[in-house]
C-alpha positions in Angstrom: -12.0 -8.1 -44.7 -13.2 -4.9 -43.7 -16.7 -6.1 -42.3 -14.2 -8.8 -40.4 -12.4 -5.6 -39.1 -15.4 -3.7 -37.5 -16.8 -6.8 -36.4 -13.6 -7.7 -34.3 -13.7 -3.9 -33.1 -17.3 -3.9 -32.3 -16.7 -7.2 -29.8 -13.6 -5.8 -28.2 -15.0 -2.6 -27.4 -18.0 -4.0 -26.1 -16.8 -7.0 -24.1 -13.8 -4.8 -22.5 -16.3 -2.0 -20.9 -17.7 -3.6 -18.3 -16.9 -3.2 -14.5 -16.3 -6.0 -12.5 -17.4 -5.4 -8.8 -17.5 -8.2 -6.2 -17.1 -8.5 -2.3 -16.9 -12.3 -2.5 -13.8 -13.2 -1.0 -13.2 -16.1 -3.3 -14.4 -14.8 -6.4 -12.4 -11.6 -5.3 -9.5 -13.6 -5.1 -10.0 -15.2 -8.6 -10.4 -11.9 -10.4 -7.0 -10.9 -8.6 -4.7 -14.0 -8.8 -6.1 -15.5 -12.4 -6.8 -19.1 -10.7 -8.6 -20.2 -7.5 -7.0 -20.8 -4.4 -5.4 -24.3 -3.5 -7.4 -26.5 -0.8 -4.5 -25.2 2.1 -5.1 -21.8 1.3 -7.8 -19.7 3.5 -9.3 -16.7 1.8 -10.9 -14.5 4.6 -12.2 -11.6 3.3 -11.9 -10.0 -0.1 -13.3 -7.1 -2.4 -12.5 -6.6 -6.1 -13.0 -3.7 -8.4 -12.1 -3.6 -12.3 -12.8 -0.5 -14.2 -15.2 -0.6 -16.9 -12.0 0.7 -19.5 -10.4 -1.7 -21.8 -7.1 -0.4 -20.0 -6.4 -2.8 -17.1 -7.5 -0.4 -13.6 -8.6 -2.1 -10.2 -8.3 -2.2 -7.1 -8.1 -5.3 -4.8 -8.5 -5.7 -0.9 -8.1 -9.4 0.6 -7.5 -11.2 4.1 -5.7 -14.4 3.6 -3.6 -17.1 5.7 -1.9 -18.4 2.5 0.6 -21.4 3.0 4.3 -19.7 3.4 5.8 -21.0 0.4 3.2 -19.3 -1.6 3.9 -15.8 0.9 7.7 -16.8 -0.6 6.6 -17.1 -4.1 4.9 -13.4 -4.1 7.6 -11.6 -2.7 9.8 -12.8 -5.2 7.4 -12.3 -8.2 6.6 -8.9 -6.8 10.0 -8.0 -6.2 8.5 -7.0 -2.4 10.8 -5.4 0.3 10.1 -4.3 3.9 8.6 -1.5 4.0 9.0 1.2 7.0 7.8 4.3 5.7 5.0 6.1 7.1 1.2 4.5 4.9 -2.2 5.9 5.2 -5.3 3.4 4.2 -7.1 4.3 1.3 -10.7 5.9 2.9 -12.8 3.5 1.2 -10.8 0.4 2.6 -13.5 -2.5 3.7 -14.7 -2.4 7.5 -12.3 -5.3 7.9 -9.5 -4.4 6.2 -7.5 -3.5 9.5 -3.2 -4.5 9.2 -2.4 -4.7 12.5 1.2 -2.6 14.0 3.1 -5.5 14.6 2.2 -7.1 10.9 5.6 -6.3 8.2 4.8 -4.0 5.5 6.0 -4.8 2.2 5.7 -2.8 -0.8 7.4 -2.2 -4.4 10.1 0.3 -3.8 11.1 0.3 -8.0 7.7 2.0 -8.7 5.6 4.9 -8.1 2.5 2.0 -6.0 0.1 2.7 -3.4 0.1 -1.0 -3.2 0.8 -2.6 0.4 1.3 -6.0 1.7 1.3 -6.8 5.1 2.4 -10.0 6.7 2.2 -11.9 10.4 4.7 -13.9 11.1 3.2 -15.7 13.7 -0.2 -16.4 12.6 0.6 -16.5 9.0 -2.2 -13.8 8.3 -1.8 -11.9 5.1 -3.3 -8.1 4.2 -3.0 -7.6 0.1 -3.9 -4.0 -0.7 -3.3 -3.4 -4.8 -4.0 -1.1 -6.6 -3.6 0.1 -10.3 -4.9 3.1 -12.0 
């Protein structure tokens, strides 16, 4: 039982501690979300980063024109609101990672979050920036 013990330790640790890095916009997308985009949704532009910890750290930029009920579905299981307060880009943001003034900022008021979402009404364009450290 013991042997079992450090064996199952051994895998963990190893198989947890590596970084995941990727400036694939779908793949990026994946690692974020947990499934692939459907067939009407358009991934633009994307870059993901996982820590190489067994804690769960990354950061995640995308560029997306999702379909609006699935906009609908992430405000509510985010809990997002409008956001109006003053937000500075993170200086490592991607070259085309550029929310536009007349985009809606949303963010997670219940929590201490860097995180921003940023939404165009009348293109449908989305900007996810999340973050968790």
């Amino acid at each position: 039982m013991r042997r079992l013990t450090i064996i199952i330790l051994i895998a963990f640790t190893v198989t947890s501690c590596f970084p995941v890095h990727t400036k694939d916009a779908e793949k990026a997308f994946e690692h974020w979300a947990g499934f692939k985009a459907p067939d009407d949704f358009e991934i633009m532009e994307g870059e993901y980063w996982k820590s190489p910890h067994f804690t769960y750290e990354f950061e995640v930029f995308l560029k997306l024109k999702p379909t609006e009920e699935w906009w609908t579905k992430l405000i509510e299981q985010y809990k997002l609101t409008e956001d109006y307060q003053l937000w500075t880009a993170p200086d490592k943001k991607p070259i085309w990672f550029m929310p536009t003034d007349k985009m809606i900022m949303y963010s997670r008021h219940d929590i201490v979050d860097k995180s921003r979402f940023f939404y165009d009404k009348e293109t449908g364009l989305v900007y996810i920036y999340e973050v968790q450290f």
